[in-house]
C-alpha positions as CSV (number, residue, x, y, z in Angstrom):
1,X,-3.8,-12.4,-29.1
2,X,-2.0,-9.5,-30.5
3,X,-3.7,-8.9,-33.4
4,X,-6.9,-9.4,-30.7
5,X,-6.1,-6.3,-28.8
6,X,-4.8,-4.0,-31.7
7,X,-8.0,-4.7,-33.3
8,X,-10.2,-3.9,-30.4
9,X,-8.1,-0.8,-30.0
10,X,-8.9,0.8,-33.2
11,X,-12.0,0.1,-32.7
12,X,-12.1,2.3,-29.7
13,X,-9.9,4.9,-31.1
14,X,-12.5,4.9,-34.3
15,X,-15.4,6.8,-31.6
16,X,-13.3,10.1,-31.0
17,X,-12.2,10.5,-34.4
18,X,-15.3,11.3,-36.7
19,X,-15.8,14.0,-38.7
20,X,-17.0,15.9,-36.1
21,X,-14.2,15.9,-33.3
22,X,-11.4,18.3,-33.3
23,X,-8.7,17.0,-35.5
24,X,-5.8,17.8,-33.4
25,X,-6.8,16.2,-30.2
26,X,-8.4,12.9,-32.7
27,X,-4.6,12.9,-33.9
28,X,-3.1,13.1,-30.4
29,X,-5.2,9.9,-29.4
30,X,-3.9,8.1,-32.4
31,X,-0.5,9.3,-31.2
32,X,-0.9,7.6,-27.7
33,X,-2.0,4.5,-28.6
34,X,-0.3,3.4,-31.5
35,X,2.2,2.1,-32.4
36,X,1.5,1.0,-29.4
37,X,4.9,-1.1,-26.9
38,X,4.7,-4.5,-25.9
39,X,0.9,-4.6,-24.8
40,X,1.7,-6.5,-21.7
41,X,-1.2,-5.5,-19.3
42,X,-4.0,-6.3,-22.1
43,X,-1.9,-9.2,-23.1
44,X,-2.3,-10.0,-19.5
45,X,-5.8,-9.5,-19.3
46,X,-6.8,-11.9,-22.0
47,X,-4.6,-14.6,-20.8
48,X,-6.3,-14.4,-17.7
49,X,-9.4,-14.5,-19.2
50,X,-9.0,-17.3,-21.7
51,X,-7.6,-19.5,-18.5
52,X,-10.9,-19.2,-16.6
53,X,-12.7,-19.9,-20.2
54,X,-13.1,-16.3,-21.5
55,X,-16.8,-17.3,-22.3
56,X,-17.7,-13.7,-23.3
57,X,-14.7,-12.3,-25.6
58,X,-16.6,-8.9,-26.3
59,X,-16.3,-8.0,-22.0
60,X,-12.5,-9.6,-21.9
61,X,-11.8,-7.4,-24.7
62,X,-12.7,-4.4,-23.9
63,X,-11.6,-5.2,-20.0
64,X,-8.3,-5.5,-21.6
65,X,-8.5,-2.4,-24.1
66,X,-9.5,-0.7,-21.3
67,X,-6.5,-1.2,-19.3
68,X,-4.5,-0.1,-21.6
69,X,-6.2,2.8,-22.4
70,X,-5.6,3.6,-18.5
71,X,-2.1,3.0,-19.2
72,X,-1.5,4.8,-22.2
73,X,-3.4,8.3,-20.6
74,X,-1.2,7.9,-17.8
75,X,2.1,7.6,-20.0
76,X,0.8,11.3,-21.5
77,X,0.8,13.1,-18.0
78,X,3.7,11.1,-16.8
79,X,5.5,13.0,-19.9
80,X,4.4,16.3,-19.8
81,X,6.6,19.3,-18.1
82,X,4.8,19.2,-14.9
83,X,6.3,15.8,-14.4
84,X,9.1,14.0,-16.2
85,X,9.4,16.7,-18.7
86,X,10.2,13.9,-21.6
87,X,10.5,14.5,-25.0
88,X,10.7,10.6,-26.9
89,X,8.3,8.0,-26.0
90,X,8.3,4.5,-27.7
91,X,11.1,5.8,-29.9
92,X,9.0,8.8,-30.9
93,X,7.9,12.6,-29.7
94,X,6.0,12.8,-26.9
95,X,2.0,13.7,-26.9
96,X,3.0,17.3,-25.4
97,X,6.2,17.5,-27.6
98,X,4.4,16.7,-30.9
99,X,0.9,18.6,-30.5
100,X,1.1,21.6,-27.0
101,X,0.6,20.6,-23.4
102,X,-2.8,21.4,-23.5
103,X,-3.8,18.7,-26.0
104,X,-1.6,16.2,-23.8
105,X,-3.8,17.3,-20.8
106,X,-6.8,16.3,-22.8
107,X,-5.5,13.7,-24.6
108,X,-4.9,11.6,-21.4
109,X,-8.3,13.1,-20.2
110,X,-10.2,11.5,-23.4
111,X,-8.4,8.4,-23.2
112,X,-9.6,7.9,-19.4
113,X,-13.1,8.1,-20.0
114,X,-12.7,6.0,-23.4
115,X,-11.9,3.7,-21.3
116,X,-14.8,3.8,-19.2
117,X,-17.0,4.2,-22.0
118,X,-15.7,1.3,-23.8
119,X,-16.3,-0.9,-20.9
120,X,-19.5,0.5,-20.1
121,X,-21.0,-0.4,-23.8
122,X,-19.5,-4.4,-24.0
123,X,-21.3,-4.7,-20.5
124,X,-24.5,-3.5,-21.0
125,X,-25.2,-7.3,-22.2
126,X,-23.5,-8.7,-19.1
127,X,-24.8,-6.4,-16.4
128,X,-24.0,-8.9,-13.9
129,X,-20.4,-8.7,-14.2
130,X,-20.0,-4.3,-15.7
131,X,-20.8,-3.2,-12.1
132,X,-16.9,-5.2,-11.0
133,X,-15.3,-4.4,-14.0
134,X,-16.5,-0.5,-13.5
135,X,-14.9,-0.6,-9.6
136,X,-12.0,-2.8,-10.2
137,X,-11.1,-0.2,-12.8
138,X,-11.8,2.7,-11.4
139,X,-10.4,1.8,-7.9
140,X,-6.9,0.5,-9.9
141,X,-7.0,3.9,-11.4
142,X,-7.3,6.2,-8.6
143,X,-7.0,6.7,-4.8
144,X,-6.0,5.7,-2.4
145,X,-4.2,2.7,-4.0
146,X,-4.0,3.4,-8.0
147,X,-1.7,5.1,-10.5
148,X,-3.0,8.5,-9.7
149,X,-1.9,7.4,-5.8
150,X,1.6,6.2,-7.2
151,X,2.4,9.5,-8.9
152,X,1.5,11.3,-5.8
153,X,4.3,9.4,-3.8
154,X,6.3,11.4,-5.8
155,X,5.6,14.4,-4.0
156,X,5.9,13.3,-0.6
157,X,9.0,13.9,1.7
158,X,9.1,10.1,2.6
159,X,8.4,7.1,0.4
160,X,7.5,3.4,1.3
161,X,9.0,2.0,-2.0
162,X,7.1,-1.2,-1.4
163,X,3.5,1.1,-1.4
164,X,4.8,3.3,-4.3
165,X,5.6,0.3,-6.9
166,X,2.3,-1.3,-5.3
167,X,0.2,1.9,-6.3
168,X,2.3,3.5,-9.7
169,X,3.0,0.1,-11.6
170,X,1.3,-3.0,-9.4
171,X,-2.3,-1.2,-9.6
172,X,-2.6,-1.7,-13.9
173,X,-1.3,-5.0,-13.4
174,X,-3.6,-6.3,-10.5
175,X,-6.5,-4.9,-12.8
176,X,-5.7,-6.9,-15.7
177,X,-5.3,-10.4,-13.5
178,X,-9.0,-9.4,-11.8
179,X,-10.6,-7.5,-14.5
180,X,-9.6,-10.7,-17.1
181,X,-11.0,-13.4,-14.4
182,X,-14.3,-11.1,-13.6
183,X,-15.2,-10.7,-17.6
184,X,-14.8,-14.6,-17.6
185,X,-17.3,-14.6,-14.5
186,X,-14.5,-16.4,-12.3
187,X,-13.7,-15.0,-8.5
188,X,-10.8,-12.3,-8.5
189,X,-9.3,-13.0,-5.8
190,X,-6.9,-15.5,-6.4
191,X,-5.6,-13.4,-9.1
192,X,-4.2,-10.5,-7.4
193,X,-0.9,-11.9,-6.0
194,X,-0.2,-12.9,-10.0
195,X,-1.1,-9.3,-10.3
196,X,0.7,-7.5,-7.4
197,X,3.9,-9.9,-8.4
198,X,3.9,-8.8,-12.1
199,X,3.5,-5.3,-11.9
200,X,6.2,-5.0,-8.7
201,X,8.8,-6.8,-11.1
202,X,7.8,-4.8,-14.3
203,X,9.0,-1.4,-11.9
204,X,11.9,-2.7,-10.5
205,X,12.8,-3.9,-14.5
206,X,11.9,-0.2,-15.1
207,X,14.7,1.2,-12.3
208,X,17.3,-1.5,-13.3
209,X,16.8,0.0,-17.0
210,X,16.4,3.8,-16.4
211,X,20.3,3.1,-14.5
212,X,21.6,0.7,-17.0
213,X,20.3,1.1,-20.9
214,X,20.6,4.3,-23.2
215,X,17.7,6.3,-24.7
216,X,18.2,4.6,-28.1
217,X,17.5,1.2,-26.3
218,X,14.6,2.1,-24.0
219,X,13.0,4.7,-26.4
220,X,12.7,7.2,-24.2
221,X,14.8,9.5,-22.1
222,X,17.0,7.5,-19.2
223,X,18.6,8.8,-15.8
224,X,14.8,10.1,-14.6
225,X,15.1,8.5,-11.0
226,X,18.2,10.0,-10.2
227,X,17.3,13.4,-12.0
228,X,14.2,13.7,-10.8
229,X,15.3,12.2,-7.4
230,X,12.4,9.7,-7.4
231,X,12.2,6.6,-5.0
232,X,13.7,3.5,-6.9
233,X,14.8,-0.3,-6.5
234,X,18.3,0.5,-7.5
235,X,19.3,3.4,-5.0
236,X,17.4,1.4,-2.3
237,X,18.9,-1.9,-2.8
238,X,22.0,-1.2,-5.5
239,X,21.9,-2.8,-8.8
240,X,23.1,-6.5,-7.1
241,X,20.0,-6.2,-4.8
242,X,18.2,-4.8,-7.2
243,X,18.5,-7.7,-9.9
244,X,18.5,-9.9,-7.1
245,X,15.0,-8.9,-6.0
246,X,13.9,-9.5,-9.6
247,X,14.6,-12.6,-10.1
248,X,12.8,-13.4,-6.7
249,X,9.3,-11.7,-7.5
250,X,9.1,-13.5,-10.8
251,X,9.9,-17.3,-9.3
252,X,7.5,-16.2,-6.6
253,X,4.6,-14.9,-9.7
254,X,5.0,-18.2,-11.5
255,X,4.0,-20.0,-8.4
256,X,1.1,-17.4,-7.8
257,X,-1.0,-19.0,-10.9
258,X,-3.8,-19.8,-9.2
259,X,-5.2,-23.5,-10.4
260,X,-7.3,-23.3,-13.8
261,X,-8.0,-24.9,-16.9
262,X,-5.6,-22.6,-19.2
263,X,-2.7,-22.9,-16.3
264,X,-0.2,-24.4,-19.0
265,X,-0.6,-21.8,-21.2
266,X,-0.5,-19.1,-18.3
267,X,2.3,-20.1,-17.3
268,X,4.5,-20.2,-20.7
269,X,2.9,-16.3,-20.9
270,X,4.6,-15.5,-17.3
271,X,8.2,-17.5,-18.0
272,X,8.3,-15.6,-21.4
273,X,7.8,-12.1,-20.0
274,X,10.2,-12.9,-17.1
275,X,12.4,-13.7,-19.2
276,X,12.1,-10.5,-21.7
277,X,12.5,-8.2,-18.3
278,X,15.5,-10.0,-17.6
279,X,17.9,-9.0,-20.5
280,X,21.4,-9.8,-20.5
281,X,22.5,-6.3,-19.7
282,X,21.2,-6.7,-16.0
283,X,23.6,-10.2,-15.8
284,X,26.5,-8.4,-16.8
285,X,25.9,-5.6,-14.6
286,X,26.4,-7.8,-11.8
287,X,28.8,-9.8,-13.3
């Protein structure tokens, strides 16, 4: 599956990077994407689709590529001064750091409508099923519920931390549950909660590291929450509570895995990331 998804990207990342386009912002792309972290949300995507039969590859691929895509664009804003202000990403320079804010702005601006784009062009054979794949993306990606909604809880006076981890990390990760059923032609729905679990556990991870790790063990810069005095699981519930609720959203998204002919398999994908978001630091933190 891996080697599935890295694939598909360069394959994407091959359009804006002819002879023609400008070589700085081509580079920049290359820079977001790869090397690329652990993959999870495309990862997620597939695994989804491969459980409800994954009887057109092309779609789930680029519904998953897509994702990420999403993902990655929103890691270039997220970094640049006007937000976190971060200068190491995945161990190396940010997109602003390495190439000017104003690539970074269009960097994650390309990457957006790659993704799009992408999606748009597997579909055309499977009209049936773009038109879902187009809204469940877009709507995951946007307002009032997306990742451009979760960063803009940042800026508000008051904070429902529930309906900020819902919209800044929950959003992706709903999408790839959906997006990988509906590219397999199954119903969605049953696949959100799997989603909405996932991505609420994958933030509160995020908090417990930002307080816990150092930069040399997350790859990027740590102490943002408190710094940027950002709503977080840890301040809310202290690091007890905090690795407390973990643990409980991740027996609860095992238990979500709706019933389906790759269940097994789905649910050896969902133990092994719970268990990689559970390191031992977080134990002994408690301890």
């Amino acid at each position: 599956m891996p080697q599935r998804i890295e694939k598909a990207l360069a394959e994407a990342l091959a359009r804006p990077s002819g002879a023609s386009a400008p070589p700085k912002l081509a580079a920049a792309l290359q820079h977001a994407i790869f090397p690329g972290g652990a993959r999870v949300r495309p990862q997620l995507s597939l695994a989804v689709a491969e459980a409800c039969g994954d009887d057109r590859p092309a779609l789930s691929d680029a519904a998953a590529i897509s994702i990420e895509l999403i993902h990655c664009a929103s890691l270039v804003h997220d970094d640049m001064a006007c937000f976190d202000d971060a200068d190491l990403r995945r161990g190396q320079p940010t997109v602003h750091t390495r190439f000017s804010e104003p690539i970074a702005l269009l960097t994650g601006d390309a990457l957006i409508t790659l993704a799009f784009e992408v999606l748009a062009e597997a579909g055309a054979a499977s009209p049936e099923r773009l038109a879902p794949l187009i809204l469940a993306l877009a709507r995951h990606t946007g307002m009032p519920h997306g990742i451009c909604a979760g960063q803009g809880w940042e800026s508000e006076p008051t904070v429902d931390l529930s309906l900020y981890h819902r919209a800044k990390t929950g959003a992706l990760f709903v999408a790839a549950t959906t997006m990988g059923a509906q590219a397999a032609g199954a119903d969605p729905a049953p696949w959100v909660e799997l989603g909405a679990r996932i991505g609420e556990a994958f933030q509160v991870a995020d908090d417990l590291r930002d307080a816990l790790l150092s930069e040399e063990e997350l790859g990027k810069p740590v102490g943002q929450d408190a710094i940027h005095d950002r709503p977080n699981a840890v301040s809310e519930l202290g690091l007890r509570g905090a690795v407390q609720k973990l643990h409980d959203i991740l027996s609860g998204a095992i238990a979500s895995i709706p019933s389906c002919p790759g269940e097994a398999r789905l649910c050896e994908i969902v133990s092994a990331q719970a268990k990689r978001l559970t390191p031992v630091e977080f134990a002994r933190a408690v301890a």
